[in-house]
KOLMAR-878774 format. One record per residue (C-alpha): residue number from 1; residue in three letters; x, y, z. Coordinates in nm, 3 decimals, always signed. Example, Ala and Ser with C-alpha at 12.3 -4.5 7.8 and 13.67 -1.06 7.14 Angstrom:
{r 1, 'ala', {+1.230, -0.450, +0.780}}
{r 2, 'ser', {+1.367, -0.106, +0.714}}
END
This chain:
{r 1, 'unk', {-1.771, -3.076, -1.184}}
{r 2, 'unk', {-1.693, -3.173, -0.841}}
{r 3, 'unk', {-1.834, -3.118, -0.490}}
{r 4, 'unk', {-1.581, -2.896, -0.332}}
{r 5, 'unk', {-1.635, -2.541, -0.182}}
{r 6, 'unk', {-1.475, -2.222, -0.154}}
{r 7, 'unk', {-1.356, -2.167, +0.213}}
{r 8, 'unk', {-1.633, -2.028, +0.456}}
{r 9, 'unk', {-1.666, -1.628, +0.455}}
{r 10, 'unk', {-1.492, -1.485, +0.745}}
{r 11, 'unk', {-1.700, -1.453, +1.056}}
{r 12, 'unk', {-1.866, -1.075, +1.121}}
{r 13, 'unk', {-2.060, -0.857, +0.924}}
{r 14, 'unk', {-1.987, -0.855, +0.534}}
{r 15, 'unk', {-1.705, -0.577, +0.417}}
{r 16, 'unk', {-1.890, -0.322, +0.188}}
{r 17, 'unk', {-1.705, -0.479, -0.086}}
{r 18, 'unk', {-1.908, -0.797, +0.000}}
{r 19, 'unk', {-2.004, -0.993, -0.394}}
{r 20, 'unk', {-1.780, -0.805, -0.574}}
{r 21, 'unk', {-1.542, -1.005, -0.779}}
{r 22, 'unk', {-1.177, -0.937, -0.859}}
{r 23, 'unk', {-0.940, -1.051, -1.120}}
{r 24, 'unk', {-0.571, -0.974, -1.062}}
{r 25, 'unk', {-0.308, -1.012, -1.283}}
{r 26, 'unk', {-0.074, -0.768, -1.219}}
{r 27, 'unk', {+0.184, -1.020, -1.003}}
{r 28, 'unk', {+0.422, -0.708, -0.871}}
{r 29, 'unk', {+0.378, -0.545, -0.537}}
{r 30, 'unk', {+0.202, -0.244, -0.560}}
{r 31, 'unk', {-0.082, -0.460, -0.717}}
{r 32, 'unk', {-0.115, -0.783, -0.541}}
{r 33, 'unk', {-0.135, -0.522, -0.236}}
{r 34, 'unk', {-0.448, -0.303, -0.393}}
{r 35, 'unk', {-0.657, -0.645, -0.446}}
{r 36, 'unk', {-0.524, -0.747, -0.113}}
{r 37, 'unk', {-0.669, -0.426, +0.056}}
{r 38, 'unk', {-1.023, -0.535, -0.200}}
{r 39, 'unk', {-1.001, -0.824, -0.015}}
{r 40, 'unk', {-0.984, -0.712, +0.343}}
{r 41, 'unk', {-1.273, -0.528, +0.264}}
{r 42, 'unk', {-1.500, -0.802, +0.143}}
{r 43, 'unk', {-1.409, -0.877, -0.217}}
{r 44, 'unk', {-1.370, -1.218, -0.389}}
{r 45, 'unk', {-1.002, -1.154, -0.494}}
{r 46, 'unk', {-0.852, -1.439, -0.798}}
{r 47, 'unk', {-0.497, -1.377, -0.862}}
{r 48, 'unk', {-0.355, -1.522, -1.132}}
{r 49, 'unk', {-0.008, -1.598, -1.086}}
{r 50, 'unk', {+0.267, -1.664, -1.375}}
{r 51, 'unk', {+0.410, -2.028, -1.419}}
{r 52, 'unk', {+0.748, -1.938, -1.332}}
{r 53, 'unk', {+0.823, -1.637, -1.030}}
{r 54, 'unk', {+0.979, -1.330, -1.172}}
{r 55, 'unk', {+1.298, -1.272, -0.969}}
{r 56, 'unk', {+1.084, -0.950, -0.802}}
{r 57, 'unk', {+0.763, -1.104, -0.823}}
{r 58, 'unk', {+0.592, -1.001, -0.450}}
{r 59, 'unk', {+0.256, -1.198, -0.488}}
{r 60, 'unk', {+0.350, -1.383, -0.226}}
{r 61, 'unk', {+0.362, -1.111, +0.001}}
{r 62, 'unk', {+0.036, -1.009, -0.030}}
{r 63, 'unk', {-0.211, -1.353, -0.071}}
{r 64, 'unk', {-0.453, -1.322, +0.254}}
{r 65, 'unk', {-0.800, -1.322, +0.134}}
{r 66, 'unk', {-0.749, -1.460, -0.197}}
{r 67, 'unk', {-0.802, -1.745, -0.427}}
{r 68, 'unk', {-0.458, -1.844, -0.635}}
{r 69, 'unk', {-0.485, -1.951, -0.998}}
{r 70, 'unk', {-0.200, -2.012, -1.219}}
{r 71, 'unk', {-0.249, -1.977, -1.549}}
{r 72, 'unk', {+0.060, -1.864, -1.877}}
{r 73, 'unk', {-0.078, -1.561, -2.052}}
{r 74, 'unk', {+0.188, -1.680, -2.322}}
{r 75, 'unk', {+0.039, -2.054, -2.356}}
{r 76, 'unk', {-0.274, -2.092, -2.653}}
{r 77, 'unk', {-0.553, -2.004, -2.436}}
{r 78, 'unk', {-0.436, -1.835, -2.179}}
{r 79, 'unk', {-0.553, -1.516, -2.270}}
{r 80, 'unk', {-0.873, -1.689, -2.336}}
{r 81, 'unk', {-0.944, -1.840, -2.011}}
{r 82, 'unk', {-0.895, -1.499, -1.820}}
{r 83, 'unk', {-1.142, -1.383, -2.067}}
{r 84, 'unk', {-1.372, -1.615, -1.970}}
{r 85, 'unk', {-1.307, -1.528, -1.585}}
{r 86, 'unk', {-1.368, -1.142, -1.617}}
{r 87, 'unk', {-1.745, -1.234, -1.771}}
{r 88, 'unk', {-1.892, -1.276, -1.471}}
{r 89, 'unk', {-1.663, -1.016, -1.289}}
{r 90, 'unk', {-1.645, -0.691, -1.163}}
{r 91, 'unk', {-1.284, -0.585, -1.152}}
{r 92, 'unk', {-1.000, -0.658, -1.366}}
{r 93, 'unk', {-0.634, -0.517, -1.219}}
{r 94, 'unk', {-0.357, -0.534, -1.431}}
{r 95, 'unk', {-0.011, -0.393, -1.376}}
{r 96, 'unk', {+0.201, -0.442, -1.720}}
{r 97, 'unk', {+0.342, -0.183, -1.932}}
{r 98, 'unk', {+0.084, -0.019, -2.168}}
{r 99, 'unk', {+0.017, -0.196, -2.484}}
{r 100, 'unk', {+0.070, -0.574, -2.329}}
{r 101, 'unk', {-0.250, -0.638, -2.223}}
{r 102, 'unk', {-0.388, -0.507, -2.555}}
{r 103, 'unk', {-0.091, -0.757, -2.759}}
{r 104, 'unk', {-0.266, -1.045, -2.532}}
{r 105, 'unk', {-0.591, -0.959, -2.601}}
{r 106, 'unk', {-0.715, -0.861, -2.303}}
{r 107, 'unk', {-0.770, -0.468, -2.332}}
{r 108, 'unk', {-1.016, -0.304, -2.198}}
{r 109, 'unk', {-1.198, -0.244, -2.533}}
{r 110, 'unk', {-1.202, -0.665, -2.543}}
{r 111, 'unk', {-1.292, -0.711, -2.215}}
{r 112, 'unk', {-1.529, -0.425, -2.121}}
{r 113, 'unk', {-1.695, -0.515, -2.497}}
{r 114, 'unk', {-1.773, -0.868, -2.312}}
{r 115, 'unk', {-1.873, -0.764, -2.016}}
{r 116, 'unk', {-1.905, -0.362, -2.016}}
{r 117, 'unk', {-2.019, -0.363, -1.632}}
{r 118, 'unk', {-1.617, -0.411, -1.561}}
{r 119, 'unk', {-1.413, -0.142, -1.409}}
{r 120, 'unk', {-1.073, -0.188, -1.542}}
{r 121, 'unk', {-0.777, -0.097, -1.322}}
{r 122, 'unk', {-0.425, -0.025, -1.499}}
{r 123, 'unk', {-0.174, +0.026, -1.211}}
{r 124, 'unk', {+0.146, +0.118, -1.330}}
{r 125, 'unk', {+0.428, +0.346, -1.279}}
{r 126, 'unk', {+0.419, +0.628, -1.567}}
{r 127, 'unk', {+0.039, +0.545, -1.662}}
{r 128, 'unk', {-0.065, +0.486, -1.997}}
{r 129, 'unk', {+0.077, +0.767, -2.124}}
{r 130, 'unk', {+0.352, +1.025, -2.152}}
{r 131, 'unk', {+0.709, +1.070, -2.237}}
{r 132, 'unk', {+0.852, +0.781, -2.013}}
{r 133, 'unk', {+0.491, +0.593, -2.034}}
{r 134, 'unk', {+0.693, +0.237, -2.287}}
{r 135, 'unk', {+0.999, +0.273, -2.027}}
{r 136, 'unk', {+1.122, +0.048, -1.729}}
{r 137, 'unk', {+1.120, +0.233, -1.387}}
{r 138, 'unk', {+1.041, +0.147, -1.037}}
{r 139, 'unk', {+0.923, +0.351, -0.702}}
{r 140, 'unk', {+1.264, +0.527, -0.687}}
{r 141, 'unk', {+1.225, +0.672, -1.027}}
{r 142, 'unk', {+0.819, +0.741, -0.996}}
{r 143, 'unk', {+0.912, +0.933, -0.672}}
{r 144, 'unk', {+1.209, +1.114, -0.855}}
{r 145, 'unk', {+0.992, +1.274, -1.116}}
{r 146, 'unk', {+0.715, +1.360, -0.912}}
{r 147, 'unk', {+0.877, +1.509, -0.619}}
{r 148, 'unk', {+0.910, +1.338, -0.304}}
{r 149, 'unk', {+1.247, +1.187, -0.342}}
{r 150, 'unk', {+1.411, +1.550, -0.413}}
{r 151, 'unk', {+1.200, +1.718, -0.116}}
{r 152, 'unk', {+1.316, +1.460, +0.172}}
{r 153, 'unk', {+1.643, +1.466, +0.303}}
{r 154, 'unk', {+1.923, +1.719, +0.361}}
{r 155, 'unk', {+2.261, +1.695, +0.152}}
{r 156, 'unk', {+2.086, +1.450, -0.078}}
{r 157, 'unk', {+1.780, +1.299, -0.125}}
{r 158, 'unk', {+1.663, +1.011, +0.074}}
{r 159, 'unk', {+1.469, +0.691, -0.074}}
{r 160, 'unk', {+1.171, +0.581, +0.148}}
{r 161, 'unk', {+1.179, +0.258, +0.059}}
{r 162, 'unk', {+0.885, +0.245, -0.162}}
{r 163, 'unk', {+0.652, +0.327, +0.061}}
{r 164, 'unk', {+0.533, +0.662, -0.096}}
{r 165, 'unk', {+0.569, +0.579, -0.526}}
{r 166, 'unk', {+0.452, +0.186, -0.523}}
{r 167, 'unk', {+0.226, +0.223, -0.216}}
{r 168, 'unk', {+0.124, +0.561, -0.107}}
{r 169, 'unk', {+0.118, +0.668, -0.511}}
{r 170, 'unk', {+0.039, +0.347, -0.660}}
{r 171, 'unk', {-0.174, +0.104, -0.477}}
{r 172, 'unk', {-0.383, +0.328, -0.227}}
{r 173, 'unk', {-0.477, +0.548, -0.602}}
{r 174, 'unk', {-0.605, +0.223, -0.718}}
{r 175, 'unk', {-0.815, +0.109, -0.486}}
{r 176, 'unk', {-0.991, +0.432, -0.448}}
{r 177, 'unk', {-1.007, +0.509, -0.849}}
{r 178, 'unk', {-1.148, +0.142, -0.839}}
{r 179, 'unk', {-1.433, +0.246, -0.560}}
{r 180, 'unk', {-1.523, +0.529, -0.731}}
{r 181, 'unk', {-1.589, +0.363, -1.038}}
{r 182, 'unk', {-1.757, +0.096, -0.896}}
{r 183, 'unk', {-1.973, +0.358, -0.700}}
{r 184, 'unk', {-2.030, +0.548, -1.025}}
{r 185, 'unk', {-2.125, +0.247, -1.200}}
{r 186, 'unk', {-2.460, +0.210, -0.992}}
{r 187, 'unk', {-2.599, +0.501, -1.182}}
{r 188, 'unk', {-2.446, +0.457, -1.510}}
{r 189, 'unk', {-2.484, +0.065, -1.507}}
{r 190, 'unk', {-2.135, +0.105, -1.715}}
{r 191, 'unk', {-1.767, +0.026, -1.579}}
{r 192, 'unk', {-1.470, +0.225, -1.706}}
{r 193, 'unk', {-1.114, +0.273, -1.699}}
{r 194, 'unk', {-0.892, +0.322, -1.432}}
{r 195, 'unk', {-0.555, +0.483, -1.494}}
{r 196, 'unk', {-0.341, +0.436, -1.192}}
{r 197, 'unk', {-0.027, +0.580, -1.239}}
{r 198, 'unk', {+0.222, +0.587, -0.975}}
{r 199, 'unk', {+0.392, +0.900, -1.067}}
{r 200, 'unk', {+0.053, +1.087, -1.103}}
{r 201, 'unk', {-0.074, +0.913, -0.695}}
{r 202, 'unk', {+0.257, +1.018, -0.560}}
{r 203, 'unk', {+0.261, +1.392, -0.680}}
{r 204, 'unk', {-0.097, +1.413, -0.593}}
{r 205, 'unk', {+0.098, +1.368, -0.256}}
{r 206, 'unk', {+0.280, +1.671, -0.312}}
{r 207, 'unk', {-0.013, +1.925, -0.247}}
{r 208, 'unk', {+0.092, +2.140, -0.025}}
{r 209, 'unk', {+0.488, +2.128, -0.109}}
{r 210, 'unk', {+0.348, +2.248, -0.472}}
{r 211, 'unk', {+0.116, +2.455, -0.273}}
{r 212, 'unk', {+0.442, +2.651, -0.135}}
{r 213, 'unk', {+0.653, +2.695, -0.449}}
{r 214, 'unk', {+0.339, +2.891, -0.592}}
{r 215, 'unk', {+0.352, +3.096, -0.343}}
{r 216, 'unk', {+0.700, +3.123, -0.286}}
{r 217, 'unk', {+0.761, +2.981, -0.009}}
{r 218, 'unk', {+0.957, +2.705, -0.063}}
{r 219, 'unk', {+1.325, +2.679, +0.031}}
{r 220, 'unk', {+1.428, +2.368, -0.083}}
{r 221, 'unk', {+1.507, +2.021, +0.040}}
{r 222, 'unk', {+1.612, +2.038, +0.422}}
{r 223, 'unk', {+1.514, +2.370, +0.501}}
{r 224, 'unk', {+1.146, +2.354, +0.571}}
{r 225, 'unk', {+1.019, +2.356, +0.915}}
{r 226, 'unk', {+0.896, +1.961, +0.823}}
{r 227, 'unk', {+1.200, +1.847, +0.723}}
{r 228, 'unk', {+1.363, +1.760, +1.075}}
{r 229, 'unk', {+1.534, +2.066, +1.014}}
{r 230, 'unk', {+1.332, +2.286, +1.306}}
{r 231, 'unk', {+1.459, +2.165, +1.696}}
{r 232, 'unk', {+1.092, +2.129, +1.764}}
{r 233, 'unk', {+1.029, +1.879, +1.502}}
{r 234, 'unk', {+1.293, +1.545, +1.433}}
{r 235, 'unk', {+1.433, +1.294, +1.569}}
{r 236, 'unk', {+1.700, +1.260, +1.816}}
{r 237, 'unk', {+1.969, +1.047, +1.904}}
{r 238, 'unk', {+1.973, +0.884, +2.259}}
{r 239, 'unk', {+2.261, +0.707, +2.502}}
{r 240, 'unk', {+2.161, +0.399, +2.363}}
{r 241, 'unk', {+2.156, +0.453, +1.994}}
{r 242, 'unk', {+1.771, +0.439, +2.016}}
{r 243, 'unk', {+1.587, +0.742, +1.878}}
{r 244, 'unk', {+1.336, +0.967, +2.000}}
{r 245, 'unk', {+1.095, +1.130, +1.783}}
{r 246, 'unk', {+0.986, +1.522, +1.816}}
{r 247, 'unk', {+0.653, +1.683, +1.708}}
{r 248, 'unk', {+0.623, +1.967, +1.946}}
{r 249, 'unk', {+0.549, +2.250, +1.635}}
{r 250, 'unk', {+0.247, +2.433, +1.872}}
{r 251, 'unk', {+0.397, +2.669, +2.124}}
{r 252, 'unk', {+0.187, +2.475, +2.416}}
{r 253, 'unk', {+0.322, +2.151, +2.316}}
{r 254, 'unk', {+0.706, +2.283, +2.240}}
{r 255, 'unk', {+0.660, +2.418, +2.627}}
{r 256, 'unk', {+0.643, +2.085, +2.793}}
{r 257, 'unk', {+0.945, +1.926, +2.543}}
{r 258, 'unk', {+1.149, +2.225, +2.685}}
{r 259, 'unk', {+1.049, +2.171, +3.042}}
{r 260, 'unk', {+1.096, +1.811, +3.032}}
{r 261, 'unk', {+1.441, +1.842, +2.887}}
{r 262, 'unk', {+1.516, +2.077, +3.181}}
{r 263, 'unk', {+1.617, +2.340, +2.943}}
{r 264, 'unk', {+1.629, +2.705, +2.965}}
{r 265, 'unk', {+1.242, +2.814, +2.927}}
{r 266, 'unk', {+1.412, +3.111, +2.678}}
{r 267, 'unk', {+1.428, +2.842, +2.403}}
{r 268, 'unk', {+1.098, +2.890, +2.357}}
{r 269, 'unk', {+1.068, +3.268, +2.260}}
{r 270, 'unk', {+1.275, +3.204, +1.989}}
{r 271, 'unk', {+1.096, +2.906, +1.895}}
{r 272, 'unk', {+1.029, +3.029, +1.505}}
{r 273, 'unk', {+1.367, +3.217, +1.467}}
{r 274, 'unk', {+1.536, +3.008, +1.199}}
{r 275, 'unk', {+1.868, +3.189, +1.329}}
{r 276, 'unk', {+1.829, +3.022, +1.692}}
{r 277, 'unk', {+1.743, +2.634, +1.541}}
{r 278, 'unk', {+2.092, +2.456, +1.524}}
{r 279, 'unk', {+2.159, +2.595, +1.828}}
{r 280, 'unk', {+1.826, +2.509, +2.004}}
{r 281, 'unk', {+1.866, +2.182, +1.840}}
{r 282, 'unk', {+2.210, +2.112, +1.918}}
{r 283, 'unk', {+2.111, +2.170, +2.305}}
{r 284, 'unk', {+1.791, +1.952, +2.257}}
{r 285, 'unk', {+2.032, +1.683, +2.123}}
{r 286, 'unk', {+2.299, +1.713, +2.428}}
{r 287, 'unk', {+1.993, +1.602, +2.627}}
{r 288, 'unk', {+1.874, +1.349, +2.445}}
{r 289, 'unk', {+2.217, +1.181, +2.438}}
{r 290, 'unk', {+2.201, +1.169, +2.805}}
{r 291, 'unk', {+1.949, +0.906, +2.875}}
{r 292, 'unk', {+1.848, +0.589, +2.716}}
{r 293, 'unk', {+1.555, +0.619, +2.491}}
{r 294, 'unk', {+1.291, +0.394, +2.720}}
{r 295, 'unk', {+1.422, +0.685, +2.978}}
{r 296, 'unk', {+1.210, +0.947, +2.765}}
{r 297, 'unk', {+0.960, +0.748, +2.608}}
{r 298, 'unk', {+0.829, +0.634, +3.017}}
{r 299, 'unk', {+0.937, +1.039, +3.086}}
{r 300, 'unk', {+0.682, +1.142, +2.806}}
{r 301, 'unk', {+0.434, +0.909, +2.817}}
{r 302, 'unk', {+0.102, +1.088, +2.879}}
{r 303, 'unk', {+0.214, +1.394, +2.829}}
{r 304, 'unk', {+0.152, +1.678, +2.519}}
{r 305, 'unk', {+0.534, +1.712, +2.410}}
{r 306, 'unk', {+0.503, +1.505, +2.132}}
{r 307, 'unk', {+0.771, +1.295, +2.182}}
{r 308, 'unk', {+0.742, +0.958, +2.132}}
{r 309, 'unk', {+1.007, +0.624, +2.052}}
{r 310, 'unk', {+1.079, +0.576, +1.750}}
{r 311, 'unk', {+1.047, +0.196, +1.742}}
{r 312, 'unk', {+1.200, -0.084, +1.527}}
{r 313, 'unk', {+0.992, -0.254, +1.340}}
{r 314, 'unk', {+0.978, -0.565, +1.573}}
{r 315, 'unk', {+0.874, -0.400, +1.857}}
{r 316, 'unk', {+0.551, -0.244, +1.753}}
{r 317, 'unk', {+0.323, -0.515, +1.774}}
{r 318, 'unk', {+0.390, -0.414, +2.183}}
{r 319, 'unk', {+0.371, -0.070, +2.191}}
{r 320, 'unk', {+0.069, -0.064, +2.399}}
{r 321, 'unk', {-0.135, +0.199, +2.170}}
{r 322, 'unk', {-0.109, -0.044, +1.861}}
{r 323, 'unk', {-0.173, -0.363, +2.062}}
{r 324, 'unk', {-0.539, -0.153, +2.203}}
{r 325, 'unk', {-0.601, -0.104, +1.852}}
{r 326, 'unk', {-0.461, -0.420, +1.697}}
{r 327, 'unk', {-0.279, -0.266, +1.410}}
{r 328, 'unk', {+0.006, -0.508, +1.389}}
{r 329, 'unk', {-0.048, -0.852, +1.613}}
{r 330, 'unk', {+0.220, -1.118, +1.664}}
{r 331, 'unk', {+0.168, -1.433, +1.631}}
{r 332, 'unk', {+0.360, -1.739, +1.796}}
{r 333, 'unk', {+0.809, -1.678, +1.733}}
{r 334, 'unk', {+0.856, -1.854, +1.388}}
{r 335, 'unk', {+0.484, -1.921, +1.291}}
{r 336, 'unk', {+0.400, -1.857, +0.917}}
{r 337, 'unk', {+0.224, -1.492, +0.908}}
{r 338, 'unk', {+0.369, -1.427, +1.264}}
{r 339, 'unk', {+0.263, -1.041, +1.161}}
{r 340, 'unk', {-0.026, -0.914, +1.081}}
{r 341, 'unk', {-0.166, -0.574, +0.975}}
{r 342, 'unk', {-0.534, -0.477, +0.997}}
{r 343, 'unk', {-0.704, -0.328, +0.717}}
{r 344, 'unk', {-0.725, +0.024, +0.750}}
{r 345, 'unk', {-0.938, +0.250, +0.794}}
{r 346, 'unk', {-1.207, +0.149, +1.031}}
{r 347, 'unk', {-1.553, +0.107, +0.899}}
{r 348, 'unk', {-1.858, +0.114, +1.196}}
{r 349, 'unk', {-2.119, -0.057, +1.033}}
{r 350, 'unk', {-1.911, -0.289, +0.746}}
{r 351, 'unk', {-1.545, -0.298, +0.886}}
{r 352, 'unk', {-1.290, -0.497, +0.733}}
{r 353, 'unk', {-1.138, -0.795, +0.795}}
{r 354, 'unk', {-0.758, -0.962, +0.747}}
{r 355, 'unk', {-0.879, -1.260, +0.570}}
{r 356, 'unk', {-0.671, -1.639, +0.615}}
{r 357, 'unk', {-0.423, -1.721, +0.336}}
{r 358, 'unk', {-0.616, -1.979, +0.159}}
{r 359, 'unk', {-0.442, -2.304, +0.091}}
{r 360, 'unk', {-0.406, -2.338, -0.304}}
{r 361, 'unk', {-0.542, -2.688, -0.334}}
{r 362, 'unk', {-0.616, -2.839, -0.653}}
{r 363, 'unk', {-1.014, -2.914, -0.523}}
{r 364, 'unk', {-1.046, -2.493, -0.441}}
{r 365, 'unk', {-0.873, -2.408, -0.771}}
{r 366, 'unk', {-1.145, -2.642, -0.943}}
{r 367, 'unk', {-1.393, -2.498, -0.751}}
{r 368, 'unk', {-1.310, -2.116, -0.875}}
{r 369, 'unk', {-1.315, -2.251, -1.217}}
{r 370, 'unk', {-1.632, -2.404, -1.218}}
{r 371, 'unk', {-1.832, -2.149, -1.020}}
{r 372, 'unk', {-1.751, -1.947, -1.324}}
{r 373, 'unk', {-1.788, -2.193, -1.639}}
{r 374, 'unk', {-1.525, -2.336, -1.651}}
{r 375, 'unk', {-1.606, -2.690, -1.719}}
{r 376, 'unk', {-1.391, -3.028, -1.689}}
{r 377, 'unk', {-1.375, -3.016, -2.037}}
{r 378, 'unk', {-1.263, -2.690, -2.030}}
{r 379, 'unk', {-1.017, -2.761, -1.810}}
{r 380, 'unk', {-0.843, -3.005, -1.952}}
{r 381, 'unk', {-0.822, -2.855, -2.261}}
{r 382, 'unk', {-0.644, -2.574, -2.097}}
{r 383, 'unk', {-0.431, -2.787, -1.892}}
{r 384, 'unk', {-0.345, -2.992, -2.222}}
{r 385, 'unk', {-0.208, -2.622, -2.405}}
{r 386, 'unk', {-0.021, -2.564, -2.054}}
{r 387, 'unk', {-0.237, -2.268, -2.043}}
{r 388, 'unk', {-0.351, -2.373, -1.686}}
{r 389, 'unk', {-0.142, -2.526, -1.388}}
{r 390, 'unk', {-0.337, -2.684, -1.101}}
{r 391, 'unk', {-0.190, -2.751, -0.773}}
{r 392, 'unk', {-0.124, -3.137, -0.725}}
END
């Protein structure tokens, strides 16, 4: 068809994910993030993207690693051609409300029937079933019904961006339900379905909290010694309007806070009294408000108080334990992808790797196509139904 290539493999060993194929579709966040954490670890990652951007659309966030097609579910043939892709593959990821896929003709009883070595990943909010399961929500709501939102906070609850309902509950779920069926598969020779739902990953999350109120123990939001309630454990305001961070909970630990602080060693036999906290914390705090925060971050450094900066989010690439590890690097001021974030967690033997954003050229789109069937013919029969949309 023609003689271009897919871009070299990054350099190293091969991620364990290495030859694995993925097909994404699911175009929101949580989604495009899952195939993007595939990716880091060695998968061949196709996203298919929509014609036209949804106003919330996030793709774009998330594209290192991956090969870009666009193709309109909604044009004749659409459906077809991403039938044709998940033949040869291993994964399919979707993220629509249940029933669409199946309206499209893509559900897994069409797609595993065509290729039933395919483990099927359905990553949405409710899941694919349940009272709210045909209703619009997003993180906010997930989090609401399963628990988090009403635990954190004091006076009222406290959104965490969506870090813990799209991300935490959501994505993270996925990839690991999509492991473990791909790990299962080598002894059944069969894929299956994945059921991702965000509400079910983020009160998973809940263990222990749940954990507590069985045994009843649990006091409500704000109260709980995790809750930055407790003077040993939360954050504090400094003379700057920076914030320090506290996680001195062991007696040992709470000891050299209290010392450091210069306070009255008797804080710390009433370190557990729940009676003695706001005023134990409102003396901590006094201090704290004295002194710049890069005054107690240098007077903490290397020490077991637990008491660290609590830094903005464009200073971390230089906090000097994250630049050792290279968990977030900076690139040049103003370069494209100026931050980047290594896959986590650390492999020995097959690590992962932040792949390059590959450039969506119409010679590497071609190239996808055709290592998977998809002839010239083929492809301009699709282009002709404005099924398929190929970069100039």
């Amino acid at each position: 068809m023609n003689d271009e290539s897919p871009p070299p493999a990054a350099e190293g060993p091969p991620g364990p994910l290495a030859g694995m194929t993925v097909i994404d579709v699911s175009t929101m966040g949580p989604g495009p993030f899952a195939s993007m954490v595939l990716a880091d670890f060695g998968a061949e990652v196709i996203e298919i993207r929509r014609p036209e951007a949804n106003e919330i659309d996030a793709a774009d966030q998330f594209v290192r690693g991956k090969q870009q097609l666009t193709i309109d579910l909604r044009a004749p043939g659409g459906a077809e051609l991403i039938a044709r892709l998940t033949d040869t593959a291993d994964v399919f990821l979707e993220g629509y409300r249940p029933g669409t896929m199946e309206r499209r003709g893509l559900g897994p009883d069409v797609l595993t029937g065509r290729n039933p070595r395919l483990v099927y990943t359905r990553l949405t909010g409710w899941g694919q079933g349940g009272a709210y399961a045909s209703t619009a929500g997003h993180d906010i709501n997930y989090v609401a019904i399963a628990g988090p939102l009403g635990a954190v906070g004091f006076d009222s609850p406290v959104p965490a961006l969506n870090l813990l309902g799209d991300f935490a509950g959501g994505s993270f779920p996925a990839v690991l339900g999509t492991v473990l069926a791909l790990l299962a598969r080598e002894r059944t020779g069969r894929g299956q379905v994945v059921d991702a739902g965000m509400v079910d990953g983020a009160a998973y999350l809940m263990f222990a909290q749940f954990s507590e109120l069985a045994r009843g123990e649990w006091r409500g939001r704000g109260t709980g010694m995790l809750s930055g309630v407790a003077p040993f454990y939360g954050v504090y305001r400094c003379a700057d309007g920076g914030w320090m961070s506290v996680g001195a909970i062991e007696s040992k630990f709470y000891a050299q806070l209290v010392k450091g602080l210069g306070l009255d060693e008797q804080l710390l036999h009433r370190q557990h009294d729940r009676a003695h906290w706001p005023k134990a914390r409102a003396a901590i705090g006094e201090v704290f408000a004295t002194q710049p925060r890069e005054h107690w971050a240098t007077l903490f450094a290397g020490t077991d108080a637990c008491a660290y900066p609590v830094l903005e989010l464009g200073e971390i690439p230089d906090d000097p334990h994250v630049a050792a590890r290279g968990s977030v690097t900076a690139g040049p001021a103003g370069a494209a992808g100026a931050v980047s974030v290594a896959p986590a967690p650390r492999l020995s033997e097959t690590p992962g790797a932040a792949g390059e954003t590959v450039a969506v050229t119409r010679a590497a789109q071609l190239a996808v196509l055709s290592a998977r069937g998809v002839d010239t013919a083929d492809v301009e029969k699709y282009q002709a139904s404005g099924a398929l949309h190929l970069a100039p």
